[in-house]
N, CA, C and O atoms as CSV, one atom per row, in Angstrom:
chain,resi,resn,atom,element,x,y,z
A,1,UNK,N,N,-51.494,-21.986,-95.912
A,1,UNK,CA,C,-52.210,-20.948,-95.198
A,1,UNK,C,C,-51.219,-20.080,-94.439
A,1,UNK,O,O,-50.250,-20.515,-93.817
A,2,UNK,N,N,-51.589,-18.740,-94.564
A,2,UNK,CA,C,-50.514,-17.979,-93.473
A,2,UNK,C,C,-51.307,-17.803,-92.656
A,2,UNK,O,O,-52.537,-17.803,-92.714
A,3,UNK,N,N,-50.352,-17.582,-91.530
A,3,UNK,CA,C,-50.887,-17.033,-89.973
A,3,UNK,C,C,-50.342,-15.461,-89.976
A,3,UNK,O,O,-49.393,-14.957,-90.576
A,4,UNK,N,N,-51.145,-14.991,-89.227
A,4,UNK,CA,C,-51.337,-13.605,-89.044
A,4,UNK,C,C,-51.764,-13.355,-87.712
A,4,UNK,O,O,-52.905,-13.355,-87.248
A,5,UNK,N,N,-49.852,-12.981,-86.771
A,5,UNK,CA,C,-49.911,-12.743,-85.558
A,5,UNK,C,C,-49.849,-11.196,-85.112
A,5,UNK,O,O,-48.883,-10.434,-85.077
A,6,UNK,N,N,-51.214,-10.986,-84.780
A,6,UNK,CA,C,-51.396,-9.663,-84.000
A,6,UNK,C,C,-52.394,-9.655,-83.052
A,6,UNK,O,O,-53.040,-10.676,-82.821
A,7,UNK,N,N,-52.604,-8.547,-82.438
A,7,UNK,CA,C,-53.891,-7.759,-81.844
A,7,UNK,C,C,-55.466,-7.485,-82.056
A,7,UNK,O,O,-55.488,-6.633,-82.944
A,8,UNK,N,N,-56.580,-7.731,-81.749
A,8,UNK,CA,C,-57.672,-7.518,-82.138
A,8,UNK,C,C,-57.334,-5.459,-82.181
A,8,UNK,O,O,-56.489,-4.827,-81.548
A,9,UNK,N,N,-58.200,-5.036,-83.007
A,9,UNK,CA,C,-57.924,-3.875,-83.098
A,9,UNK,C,C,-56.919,-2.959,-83.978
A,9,UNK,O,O,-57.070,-1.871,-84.533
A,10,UNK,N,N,-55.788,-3.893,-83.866
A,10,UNK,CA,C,-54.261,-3.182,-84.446
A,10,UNK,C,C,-54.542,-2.413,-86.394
A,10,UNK,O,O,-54.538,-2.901,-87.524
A,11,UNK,N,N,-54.669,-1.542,-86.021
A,11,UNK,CA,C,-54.047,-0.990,-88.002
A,11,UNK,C,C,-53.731,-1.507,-88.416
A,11,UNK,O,O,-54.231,-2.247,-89.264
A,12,UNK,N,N,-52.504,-1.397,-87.983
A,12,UNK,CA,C,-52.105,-2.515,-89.142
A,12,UNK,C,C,-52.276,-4.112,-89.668
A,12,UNK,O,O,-52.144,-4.746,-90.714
A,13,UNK,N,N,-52.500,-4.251,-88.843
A,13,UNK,CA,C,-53.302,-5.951,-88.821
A,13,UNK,C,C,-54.293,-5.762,-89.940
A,13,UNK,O,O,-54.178,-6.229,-91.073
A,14,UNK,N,N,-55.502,-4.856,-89.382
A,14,UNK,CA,C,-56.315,-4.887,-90.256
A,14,UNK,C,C,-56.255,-4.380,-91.616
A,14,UNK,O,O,-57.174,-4.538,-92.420
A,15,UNK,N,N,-55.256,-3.820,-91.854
A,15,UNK,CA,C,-54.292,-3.939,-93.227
A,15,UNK,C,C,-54.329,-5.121,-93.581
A,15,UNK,O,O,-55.227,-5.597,-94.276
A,16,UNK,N,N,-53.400,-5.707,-93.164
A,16,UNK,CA,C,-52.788,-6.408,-94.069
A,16,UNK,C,C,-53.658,-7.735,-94.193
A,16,UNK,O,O,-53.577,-8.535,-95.125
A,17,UNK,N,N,-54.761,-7.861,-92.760
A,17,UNK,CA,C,-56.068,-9.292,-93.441
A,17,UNK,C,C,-56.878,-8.418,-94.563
A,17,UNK,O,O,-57.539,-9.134,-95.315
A,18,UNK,N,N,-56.953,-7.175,-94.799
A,18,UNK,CA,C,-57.624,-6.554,-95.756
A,18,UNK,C,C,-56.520,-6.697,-97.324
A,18,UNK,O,O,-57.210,-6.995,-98.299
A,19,UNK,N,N,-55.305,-6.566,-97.592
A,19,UNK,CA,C,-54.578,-7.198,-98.586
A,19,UNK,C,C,-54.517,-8.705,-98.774
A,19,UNK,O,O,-54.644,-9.236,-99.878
A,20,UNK,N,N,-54.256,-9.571,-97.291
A,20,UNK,CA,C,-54.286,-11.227,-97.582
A,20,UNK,C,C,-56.104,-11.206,-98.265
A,20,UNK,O,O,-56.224,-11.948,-99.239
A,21,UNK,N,N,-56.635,-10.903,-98.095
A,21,UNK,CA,C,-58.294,-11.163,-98.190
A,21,UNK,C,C,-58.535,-10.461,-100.139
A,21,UNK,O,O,-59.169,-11.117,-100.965
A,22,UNK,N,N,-58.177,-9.712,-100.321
A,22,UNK,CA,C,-57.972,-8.858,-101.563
A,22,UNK,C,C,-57.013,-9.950,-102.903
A,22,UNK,O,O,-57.320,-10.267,-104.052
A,23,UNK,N,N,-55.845,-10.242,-102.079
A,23,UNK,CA,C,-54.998,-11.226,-102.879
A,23,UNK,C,C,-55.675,-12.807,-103.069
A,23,UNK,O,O,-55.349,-13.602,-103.950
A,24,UNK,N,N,-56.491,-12.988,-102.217
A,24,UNK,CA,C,-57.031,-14.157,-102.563
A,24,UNK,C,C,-56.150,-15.438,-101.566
A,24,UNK,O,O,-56.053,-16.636,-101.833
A,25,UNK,N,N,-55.528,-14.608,-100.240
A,25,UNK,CA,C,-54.508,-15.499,-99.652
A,25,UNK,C,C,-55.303,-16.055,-98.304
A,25,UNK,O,O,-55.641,-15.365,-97.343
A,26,UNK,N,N,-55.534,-17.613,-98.496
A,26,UNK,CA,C,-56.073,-17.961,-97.018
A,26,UNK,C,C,-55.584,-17.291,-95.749
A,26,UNK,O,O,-55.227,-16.230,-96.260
A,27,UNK,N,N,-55.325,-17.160,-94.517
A,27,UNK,CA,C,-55.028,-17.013,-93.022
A,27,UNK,C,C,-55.878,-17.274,-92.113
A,27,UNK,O,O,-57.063,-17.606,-92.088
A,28,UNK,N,N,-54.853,-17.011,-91.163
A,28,UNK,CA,C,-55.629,-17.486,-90.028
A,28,UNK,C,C,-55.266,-16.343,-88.960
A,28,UNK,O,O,-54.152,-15.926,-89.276
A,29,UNK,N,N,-55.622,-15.828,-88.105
A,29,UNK,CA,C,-55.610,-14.663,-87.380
A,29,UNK,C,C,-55.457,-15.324,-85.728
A,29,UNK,O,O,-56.277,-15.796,-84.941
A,30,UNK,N,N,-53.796,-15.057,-85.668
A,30,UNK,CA,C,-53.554,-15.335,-84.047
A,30,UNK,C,C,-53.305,-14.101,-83.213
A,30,UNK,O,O,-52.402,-13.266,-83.163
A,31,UNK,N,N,-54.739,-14.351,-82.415
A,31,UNK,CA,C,-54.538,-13.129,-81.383
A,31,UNK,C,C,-53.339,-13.004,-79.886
A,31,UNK,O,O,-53.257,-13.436,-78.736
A,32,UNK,N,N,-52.776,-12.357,-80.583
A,32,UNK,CA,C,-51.326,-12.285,-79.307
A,32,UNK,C,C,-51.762,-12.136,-77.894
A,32,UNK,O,O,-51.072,-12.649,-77.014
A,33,UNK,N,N,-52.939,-11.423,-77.569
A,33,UNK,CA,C,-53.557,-11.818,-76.366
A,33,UNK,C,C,-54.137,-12.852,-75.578
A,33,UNK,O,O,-54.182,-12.970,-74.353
A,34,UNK,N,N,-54.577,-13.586,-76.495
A,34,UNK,CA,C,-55.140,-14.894,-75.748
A,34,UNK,C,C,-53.838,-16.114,-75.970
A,34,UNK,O,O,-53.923,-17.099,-75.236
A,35,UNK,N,N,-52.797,-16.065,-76.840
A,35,UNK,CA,C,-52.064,-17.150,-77.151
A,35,UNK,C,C,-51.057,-16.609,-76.497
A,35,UNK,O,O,-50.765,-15.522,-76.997
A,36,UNK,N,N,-50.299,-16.938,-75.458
A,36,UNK,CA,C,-49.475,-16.549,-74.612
A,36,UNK,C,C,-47.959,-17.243,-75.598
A,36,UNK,O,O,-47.014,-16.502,-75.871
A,37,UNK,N,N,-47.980,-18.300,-75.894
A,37,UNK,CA,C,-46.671,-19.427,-76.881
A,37,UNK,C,C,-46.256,-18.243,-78.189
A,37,UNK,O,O,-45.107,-18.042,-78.583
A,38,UNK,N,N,-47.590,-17.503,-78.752
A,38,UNK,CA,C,-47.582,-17.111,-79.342
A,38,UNK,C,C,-47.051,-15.396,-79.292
A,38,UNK,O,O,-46.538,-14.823,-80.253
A,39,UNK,N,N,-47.271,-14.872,-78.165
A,39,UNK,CA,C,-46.895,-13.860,-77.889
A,39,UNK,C,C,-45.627,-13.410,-78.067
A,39,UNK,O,O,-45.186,-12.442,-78.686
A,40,UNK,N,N,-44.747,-14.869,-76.973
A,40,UNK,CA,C,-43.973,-15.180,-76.556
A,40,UNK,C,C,-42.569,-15.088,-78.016
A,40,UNK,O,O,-41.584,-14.366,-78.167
A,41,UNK,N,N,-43.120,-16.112,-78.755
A,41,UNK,CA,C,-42.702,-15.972,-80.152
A,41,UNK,C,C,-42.480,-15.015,-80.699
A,41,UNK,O,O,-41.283,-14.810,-80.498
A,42,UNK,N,N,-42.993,-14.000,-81.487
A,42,UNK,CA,C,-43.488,-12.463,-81.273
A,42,UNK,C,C,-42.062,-11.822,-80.705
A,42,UNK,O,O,-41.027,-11.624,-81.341
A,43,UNK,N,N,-42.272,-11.627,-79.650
A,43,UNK,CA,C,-41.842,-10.696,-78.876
A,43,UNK,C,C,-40.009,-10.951,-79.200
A,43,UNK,O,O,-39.263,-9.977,-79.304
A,44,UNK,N,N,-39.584,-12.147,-79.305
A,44,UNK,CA,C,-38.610,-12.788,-80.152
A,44,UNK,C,C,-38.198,-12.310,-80.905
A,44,UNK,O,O,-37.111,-11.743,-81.016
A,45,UNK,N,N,-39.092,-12.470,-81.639
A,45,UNK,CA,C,-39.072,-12.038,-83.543
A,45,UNK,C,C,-38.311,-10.309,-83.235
A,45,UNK,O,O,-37.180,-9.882,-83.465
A,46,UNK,N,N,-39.487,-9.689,-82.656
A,46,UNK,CA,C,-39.594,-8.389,-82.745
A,46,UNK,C,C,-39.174,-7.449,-81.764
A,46,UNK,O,O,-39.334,-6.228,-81.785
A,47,UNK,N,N,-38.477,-8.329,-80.684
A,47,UNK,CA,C,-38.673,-7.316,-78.675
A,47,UNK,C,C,-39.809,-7.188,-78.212
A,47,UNK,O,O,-39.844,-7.032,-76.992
A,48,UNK,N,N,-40.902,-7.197,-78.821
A,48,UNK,CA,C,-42.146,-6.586,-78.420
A,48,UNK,C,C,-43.526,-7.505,-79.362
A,48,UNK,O,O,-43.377,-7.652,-80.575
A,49,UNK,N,N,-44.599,-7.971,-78.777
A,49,UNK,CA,C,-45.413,-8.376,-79.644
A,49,UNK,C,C,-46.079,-7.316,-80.109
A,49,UNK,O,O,-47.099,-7.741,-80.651
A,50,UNK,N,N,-46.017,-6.081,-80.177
A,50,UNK,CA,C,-46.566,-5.310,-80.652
A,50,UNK,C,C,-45.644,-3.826,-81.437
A,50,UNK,O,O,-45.930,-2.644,-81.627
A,51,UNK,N,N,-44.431,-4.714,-81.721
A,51,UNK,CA,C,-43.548,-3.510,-82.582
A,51,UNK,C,C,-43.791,-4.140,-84.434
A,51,UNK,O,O,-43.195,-3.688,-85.411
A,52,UNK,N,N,-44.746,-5.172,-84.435
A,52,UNK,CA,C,-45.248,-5.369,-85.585
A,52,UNK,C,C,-46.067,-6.277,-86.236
A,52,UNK,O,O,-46.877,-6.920,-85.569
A,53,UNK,N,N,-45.975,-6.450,-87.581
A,53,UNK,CA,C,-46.947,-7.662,-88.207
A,53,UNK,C,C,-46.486,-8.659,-88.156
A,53,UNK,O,O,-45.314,-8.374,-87.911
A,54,UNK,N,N,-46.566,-10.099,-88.233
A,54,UNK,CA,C,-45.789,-11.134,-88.286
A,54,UNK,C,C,-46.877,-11.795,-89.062
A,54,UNK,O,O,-48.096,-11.769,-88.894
A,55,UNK,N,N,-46.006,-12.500,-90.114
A,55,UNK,CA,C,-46.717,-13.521,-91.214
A,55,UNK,C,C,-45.652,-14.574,-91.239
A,55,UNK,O,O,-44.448,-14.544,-91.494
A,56,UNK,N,N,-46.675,-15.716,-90.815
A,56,UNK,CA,C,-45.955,-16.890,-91.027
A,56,UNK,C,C,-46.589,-18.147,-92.047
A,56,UNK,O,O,-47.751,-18.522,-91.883
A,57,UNK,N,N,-45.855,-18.652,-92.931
A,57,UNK,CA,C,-46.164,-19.629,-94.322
A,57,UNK,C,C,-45.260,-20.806,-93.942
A,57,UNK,O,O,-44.455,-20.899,-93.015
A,58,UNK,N,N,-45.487,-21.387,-94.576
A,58,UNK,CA,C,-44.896,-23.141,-94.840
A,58,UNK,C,C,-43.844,-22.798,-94.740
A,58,UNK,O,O,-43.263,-23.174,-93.721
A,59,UNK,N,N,-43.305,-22.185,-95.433
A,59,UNK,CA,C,-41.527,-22.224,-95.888
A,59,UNK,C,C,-40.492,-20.736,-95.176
A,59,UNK,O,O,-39.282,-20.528,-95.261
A,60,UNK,N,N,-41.768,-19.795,-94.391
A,60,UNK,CA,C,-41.276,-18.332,-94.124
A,60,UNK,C,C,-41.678,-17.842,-92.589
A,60,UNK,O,O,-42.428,-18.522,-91.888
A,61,UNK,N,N,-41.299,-17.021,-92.297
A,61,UNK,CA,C,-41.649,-15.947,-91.128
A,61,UNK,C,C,-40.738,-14.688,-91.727
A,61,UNK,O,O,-39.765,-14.514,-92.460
A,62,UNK,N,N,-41.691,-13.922,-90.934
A,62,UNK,CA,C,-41.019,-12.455,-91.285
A,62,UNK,C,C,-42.023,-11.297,-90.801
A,62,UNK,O,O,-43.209,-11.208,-91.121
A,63,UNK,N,N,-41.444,-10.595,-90.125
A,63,UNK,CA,C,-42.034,-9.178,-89.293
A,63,UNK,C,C,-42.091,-8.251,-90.504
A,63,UNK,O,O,-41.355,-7.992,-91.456
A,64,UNK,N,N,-43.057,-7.937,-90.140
A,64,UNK,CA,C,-43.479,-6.552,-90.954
A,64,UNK,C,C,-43.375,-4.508,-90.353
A,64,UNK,O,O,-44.339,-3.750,-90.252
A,65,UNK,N,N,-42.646,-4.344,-90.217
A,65,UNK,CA,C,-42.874,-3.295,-89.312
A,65,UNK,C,C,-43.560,-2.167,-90.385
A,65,UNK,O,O,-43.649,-2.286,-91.607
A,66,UNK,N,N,-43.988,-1.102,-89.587
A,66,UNK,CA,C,-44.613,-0.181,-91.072
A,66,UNK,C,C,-45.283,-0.325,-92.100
A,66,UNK,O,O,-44.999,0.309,-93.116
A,67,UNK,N,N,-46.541,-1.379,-92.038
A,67,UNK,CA,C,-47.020,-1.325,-92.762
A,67,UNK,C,C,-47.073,-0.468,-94.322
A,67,UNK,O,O,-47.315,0.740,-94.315
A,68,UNK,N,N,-46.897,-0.996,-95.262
A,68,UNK,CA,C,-47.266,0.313,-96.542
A,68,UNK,C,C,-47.527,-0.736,-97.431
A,68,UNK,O,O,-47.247,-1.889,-97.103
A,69,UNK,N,N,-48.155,-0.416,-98.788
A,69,UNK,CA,C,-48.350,-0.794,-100.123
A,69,UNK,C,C,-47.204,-1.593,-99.953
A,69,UNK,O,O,-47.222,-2.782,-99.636
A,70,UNK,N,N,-46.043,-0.793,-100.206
A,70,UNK,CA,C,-44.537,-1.534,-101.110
A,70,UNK,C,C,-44.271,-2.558,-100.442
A,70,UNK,O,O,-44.047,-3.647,-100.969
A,71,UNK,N,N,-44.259,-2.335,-99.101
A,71,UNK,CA,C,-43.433,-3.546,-97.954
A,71,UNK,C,C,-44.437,-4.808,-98.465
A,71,UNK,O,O,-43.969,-5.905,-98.770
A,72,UNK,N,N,-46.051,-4.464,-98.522
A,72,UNK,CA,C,-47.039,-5.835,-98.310
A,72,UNK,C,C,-46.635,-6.502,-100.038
A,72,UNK,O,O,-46.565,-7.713,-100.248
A,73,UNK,N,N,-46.436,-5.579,-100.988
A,73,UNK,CA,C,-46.279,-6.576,-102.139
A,73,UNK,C,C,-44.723,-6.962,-102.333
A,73,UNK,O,O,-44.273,-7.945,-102.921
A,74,UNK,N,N,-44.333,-6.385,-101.970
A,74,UNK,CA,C,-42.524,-7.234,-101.827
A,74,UNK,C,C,-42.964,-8.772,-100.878
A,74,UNK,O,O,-42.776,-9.894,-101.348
A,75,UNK,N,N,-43.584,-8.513,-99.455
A,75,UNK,CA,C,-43.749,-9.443,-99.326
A,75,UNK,C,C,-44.788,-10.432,-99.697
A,75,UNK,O,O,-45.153,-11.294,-98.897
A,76,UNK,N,N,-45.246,-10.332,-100.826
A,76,UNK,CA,C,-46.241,-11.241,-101.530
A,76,UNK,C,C,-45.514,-12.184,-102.760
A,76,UNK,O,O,-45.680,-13.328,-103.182
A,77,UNK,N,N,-44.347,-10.699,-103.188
A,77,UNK,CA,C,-43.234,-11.569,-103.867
A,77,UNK,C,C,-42.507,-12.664,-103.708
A,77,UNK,O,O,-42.001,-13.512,-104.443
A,78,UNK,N,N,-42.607,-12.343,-102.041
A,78,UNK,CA,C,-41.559,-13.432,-101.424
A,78,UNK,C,C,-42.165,-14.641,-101.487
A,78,UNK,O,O,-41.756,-15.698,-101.968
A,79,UNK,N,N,-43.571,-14.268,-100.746
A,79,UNK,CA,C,-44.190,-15.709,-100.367
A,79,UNK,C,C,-44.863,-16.775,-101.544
A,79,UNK,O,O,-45.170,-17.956,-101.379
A,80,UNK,N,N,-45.018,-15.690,-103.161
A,80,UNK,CA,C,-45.368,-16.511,-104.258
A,80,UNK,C,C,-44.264,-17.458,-104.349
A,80,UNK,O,O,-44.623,-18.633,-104.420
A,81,UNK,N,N,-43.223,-17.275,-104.361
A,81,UNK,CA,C,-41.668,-17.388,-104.880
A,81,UNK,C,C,-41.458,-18.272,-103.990
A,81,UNK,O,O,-40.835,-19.210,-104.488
A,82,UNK,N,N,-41.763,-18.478,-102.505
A,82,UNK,CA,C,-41.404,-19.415,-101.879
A,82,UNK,C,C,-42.217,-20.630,-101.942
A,82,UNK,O,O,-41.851,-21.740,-101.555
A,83,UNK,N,N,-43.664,-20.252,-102.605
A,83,UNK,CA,C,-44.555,-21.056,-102.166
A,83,UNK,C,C,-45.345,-22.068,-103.651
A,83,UNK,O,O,-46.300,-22.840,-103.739
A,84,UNK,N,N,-44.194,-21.450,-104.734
A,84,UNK,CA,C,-43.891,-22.129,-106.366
A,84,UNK,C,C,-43.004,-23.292,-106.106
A,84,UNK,O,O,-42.606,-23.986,-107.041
């Protein structure tokens, strides 16, 4: 299952549970507001919990900044490939 750390509201979020949901990819949706550990994490990754997407899998993490088509299926590449 991936996790899917963002914002209630965010664009891009709702991107990309609208591609995980399309691809047929379980998640789980962590709201950076109420999960403070999680924020925290985030903000790590990125400086900011809100300079992007963050998808995390068994074997991966990785920020998404800029949502687009290309970025979400490169990273679908990744995560088939990691997850074969």
């Amino acid at each position: 299952m991936v996790r899917l750390y963002g914002i209630p509201g965010c664009g891009p979020c709702e991107i990309v549970k609208m591609f995980l949901a399309q691809k047929g990819i379980p998640y789980a949706f962590v709201d950076l507001r109420k999960d403070e550990a999680a924020a925290q994490r985030v903000a790590e990754l990125l400086g900011s919990p809100t300079a992007g997407v963050v998808l995390e899998w068994g074997r991966g993490v990785e920020a998404i900044r800029g949502v687009s088509p290309a970025r979400l299926h490169a990273w679908l590449d990744r995560y088939r490939a990691q997850e074969a």
